[in-house]
C-alpha positions as CSV (number, residue, x, y, z in Angstrom):
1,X,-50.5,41.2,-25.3
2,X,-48.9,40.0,-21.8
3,X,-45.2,40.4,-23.3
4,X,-46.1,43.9,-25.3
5,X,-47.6,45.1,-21.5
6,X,-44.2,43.2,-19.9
7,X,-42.0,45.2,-22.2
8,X,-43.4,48.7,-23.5
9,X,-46.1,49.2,-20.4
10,X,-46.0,51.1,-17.0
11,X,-45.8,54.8,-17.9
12,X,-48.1,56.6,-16.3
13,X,-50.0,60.6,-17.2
14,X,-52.1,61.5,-14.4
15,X,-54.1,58.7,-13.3
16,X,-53.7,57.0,-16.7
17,X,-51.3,54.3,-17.1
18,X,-50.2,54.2,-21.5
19,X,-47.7,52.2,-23.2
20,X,-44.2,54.3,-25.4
21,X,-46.0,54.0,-28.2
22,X,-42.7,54.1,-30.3
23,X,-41.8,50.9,-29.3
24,X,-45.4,49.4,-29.4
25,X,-45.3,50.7,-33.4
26,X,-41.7,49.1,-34.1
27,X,-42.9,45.8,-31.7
28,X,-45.2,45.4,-35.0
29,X,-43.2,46.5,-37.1
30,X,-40.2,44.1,-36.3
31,X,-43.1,40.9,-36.7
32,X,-43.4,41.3,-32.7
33,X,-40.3,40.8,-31.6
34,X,-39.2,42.1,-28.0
35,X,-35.9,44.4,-27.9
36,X,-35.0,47.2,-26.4
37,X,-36.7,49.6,-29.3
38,X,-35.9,53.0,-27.6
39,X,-32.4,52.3,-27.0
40,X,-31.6,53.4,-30.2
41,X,-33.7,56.9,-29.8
42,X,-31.0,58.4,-27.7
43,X,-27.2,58.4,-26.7
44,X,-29.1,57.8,-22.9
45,X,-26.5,60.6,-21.6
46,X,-28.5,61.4,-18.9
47,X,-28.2,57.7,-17.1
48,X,-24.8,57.4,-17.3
49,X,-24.5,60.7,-15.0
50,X,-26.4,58.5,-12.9
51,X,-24.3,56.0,-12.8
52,X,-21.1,58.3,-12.9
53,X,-21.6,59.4,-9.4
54,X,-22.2,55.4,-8.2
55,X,-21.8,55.9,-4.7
56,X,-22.8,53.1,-2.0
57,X,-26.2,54.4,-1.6
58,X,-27.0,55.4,-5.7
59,X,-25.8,51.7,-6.4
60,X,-28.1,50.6,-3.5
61,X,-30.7,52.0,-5.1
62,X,-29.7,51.2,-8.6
63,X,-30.2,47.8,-7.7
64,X,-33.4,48.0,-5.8
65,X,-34.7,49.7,-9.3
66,X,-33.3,46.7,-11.3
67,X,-34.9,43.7,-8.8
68,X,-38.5,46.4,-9.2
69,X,-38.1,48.2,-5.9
70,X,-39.2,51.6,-6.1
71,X,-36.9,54.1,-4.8
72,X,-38.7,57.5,-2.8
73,X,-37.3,60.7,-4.0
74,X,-38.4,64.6,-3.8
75,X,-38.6,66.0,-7.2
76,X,-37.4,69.4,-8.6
77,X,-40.0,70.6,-11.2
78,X,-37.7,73.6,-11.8
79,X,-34.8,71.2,-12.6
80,X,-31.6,72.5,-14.6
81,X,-29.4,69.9,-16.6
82,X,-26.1,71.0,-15.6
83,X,-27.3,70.3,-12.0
84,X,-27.8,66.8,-11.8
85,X,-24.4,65.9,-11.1
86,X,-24.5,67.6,-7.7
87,X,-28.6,67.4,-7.0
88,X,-30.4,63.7,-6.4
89,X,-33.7,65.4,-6.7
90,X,-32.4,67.2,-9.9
91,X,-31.1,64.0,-11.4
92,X,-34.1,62.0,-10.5
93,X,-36.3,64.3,-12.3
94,X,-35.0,64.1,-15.4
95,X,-34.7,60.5,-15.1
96,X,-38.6,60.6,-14.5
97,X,-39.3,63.2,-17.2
98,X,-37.0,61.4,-20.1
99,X,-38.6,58.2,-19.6
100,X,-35.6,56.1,-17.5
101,X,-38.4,56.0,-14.5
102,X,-42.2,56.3,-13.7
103,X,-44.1,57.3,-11.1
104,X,-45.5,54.0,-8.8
105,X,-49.0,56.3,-8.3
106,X,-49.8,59.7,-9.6
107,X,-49.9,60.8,-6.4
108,X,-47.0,61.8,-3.9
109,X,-45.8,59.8,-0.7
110,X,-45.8,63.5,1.3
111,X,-45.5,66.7,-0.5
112,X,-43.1,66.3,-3.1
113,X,-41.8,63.1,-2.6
114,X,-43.0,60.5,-4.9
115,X,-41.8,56.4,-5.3
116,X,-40.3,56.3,-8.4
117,X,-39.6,52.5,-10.6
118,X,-38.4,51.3,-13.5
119,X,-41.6,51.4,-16.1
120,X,-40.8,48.3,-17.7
121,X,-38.7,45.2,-19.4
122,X,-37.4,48.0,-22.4
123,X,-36.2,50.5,-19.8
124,X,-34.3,47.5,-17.2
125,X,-32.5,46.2,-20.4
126,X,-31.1,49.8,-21.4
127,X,-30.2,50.3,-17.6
128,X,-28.2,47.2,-18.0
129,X,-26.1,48.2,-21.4
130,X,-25.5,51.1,-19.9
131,X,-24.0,50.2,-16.5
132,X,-22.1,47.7,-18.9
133,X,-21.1,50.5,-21.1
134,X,-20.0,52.5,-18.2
135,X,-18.1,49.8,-16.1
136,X,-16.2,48.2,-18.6
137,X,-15.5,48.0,-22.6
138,X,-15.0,44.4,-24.6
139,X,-16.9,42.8,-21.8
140,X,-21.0,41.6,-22.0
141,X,-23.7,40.2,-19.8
142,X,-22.0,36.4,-19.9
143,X,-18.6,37.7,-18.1
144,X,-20.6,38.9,-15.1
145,X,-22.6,35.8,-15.5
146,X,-19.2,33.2,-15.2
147,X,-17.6,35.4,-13.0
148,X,-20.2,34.7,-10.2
149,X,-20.9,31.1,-10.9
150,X,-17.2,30.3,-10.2
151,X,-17.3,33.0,-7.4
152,X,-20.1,30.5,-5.7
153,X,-18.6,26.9,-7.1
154,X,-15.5,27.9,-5.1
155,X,-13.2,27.8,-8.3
156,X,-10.3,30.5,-6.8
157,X,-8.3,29.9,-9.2
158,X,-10.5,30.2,-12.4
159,X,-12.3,33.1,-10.3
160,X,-9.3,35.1,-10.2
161,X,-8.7,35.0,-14.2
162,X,-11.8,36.1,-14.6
163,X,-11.6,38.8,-12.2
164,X,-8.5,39.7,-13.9
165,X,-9.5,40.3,-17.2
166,X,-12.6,42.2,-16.1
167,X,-10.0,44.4,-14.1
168,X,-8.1,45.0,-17.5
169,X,-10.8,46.5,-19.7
170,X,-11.6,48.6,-16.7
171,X,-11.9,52.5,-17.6
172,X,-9.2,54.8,-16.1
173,X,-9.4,55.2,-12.3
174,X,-6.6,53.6,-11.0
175,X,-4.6,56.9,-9.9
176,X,-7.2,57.5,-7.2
177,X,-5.7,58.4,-3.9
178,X,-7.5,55.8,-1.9
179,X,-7.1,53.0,-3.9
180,X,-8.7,50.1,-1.1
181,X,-11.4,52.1,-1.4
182,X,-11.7,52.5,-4.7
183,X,-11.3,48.7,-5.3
184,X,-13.7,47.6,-2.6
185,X,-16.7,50.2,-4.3
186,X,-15.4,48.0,-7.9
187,X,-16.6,45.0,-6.5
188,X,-19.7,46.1,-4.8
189,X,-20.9,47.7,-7.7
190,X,-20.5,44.2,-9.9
191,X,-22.1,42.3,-7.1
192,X,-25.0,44.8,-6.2
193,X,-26.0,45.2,-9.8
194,X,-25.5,42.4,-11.6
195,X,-26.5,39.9,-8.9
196,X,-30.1,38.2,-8.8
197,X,-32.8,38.5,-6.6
198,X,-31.9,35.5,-4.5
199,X,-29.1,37.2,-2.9
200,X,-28.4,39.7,-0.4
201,X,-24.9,42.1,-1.0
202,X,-24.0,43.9,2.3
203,X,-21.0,46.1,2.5
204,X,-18.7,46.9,5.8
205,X,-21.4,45.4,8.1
206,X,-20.2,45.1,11.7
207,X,-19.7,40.9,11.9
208,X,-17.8,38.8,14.6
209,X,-15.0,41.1,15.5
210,X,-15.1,43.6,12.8
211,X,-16.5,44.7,9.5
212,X,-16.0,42.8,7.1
213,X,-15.6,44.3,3.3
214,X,-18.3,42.6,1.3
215,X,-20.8,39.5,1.7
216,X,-23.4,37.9,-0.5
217,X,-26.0,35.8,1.5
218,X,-28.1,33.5,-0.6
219,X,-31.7,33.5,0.3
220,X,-31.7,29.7,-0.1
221,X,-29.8,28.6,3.0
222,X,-28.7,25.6,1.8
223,X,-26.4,27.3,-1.2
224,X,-23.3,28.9,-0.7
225,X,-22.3,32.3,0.9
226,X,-19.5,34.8,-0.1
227,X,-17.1,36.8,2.1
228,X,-14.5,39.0,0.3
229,X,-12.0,40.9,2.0
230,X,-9.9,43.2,-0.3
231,X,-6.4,44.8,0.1
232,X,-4.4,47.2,-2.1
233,X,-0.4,46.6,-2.5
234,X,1.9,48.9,-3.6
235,X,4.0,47.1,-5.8
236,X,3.1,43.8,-7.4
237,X,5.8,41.5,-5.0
238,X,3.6,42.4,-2.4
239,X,0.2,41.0,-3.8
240,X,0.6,37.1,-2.4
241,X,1.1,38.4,0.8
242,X,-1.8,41.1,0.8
243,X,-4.2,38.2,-0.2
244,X,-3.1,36.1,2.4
245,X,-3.7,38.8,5.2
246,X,-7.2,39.4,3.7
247,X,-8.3,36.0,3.6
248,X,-6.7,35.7,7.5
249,X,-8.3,39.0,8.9
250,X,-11.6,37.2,7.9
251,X,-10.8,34.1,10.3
252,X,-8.9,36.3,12.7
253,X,-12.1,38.5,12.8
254,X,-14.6,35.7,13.0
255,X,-16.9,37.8,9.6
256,X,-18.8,34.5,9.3
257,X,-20.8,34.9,12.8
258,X,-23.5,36.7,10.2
259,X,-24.0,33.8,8.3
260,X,-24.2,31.1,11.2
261,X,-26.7,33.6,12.2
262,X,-28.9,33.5,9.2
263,X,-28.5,29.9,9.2
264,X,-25.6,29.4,5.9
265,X,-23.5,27.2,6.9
266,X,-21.1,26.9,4.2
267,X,-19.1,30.1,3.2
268,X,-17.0,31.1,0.8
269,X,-14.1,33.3,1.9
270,X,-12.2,34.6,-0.8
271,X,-8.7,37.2,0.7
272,X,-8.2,39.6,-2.7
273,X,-5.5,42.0,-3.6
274,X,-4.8,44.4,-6.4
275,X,-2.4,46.5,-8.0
276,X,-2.8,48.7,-10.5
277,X,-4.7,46.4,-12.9
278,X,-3.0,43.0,-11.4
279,X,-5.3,40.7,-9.3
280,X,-4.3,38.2,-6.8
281,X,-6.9,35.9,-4.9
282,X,-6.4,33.7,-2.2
283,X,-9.5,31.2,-0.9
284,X,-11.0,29.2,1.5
285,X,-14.1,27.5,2.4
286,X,-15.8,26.8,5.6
């Protein structure tokens, strides 16, 4: 009973909290095995046009769902489909009416505004197919996983093969005009979403003199810390030197006043360039 509640609870009708009772029934069915039962209802259309507008703040909150923060949203009872590409309210309604979220008490915060969550185990494992789905093809769970225990062993070199070959499969945005940009939101979005809860991911936070692009601060201060500056060079001759000046702005700039502040003392500080779908990473350590 605790892994059927852990898995298939948390939906709530009123002020009654019930189980999917689909996935309860194939739980049994399947000698009670837990896996993502509803997954296979659906082509879950409406969660990647969450995650195809993955701005800063959607993947902010995307990950606060995934680590079981609630997120507070107004809803839109009177909610049309074709509008949730262009309307939170609109897009978090149907995410609460198709199942994706649940209320976190049947009533609201302040008028319409309610605190929404992820209902259970199920739903968190489809969210995480999907982002997969929607980053990156040929790639699972594991390739995330290595990629961020050589990002915090300090292994540059394996780091940036890695790095590399996620940057290969990735789907079709490399013509964007502001390719920094688009680069720097790439790497957020891996480290905000597939992180753990022991770490913090802050991007362009005002640190020593300047902002830097992105840092991971472990909870545990005695672990390791991550500062990544990111460049974009035009042609491919340039990317040594780009990763060079990214790893130097963050000593030039001093980034890892934050960390002596929350009392990290040892920092990985890792200068990255890109090119089209060619990598470069240069690396340091405090």
């Amino acid at each position: 009973m605790p892994e059927l509640k852990r898995w298939y609870d948390g939906y709530r009708i009123g002020k009654s909290e019930i189980y999917n009772p689909w996935s309860v029934v194939s739980y049994i069915k399947h000698n009670c095995t837990p896996i993502p039962y509803w997954m296979n209802t659906s082509n879950n259309a409406i969660l990647r046009e969450l995650l195809s507008h993955a701005d800063y703040l959607r993947i902010k909150a995307l990950q606060g769902l995934l680590h079981d923060e609630p997120v507070s949203v107004s809803l839109n009872e009177g909610v049309v489909y074709d509008t949730i590409g262009q309307d939170q309210s609109a897009l978090y309604t149907m995410l609460l009416l198709t199942g994706y979220l649940t209320v976190s008490a049947d009533s609201p915060i302040i008028y319409d505004r309610y605190s929404l969550r992820i209902p259970n185990e199920e739903i968190k494992r489809v969210y995480s197919m999907e982002i997969l789905n929607t980053l990156v093809t040929g790639i699972n769970r594991n390739t995330f996983d290595n990629l961020f225990e050589l990002l915090f062993n300090g292994q540059g070199y394996d780091f940036s093969y890695q790095l590399q070959q996620i940057v290969l499969r990735f789907a079709s945005t490399y013509d964007t005009a502001h390719k920094e940009s688009f680069y720097h939101g790439f790497m957020l979005g891996m480290t905000a979403l597939f992180l753990d809860k022991q770490y913090t991911v802050e991007s362009n936070r005002e640190s020593g003199y300047g902002r830097f692009d992105l840092a991971i601060f472990p909870d545990d201060v005695s672990k390791a810390g991550v500062l990544m500056e990111f460049k974009a060079a035009e042609i491919e001759e340039m990317l040594e030197r780009k990763a060079k000046e990214a790893l130097q702005q963050i000593e030039d700039k001093n980034y890892e006043v934050e960390f002596t502040k929350r009392g990290i003392q040892n920092v990985w500080k890792y200068g990255i360039a890109f090119c089209g779908k060619k990598v470069c990473v240069k690396m340091k350590d405090n």
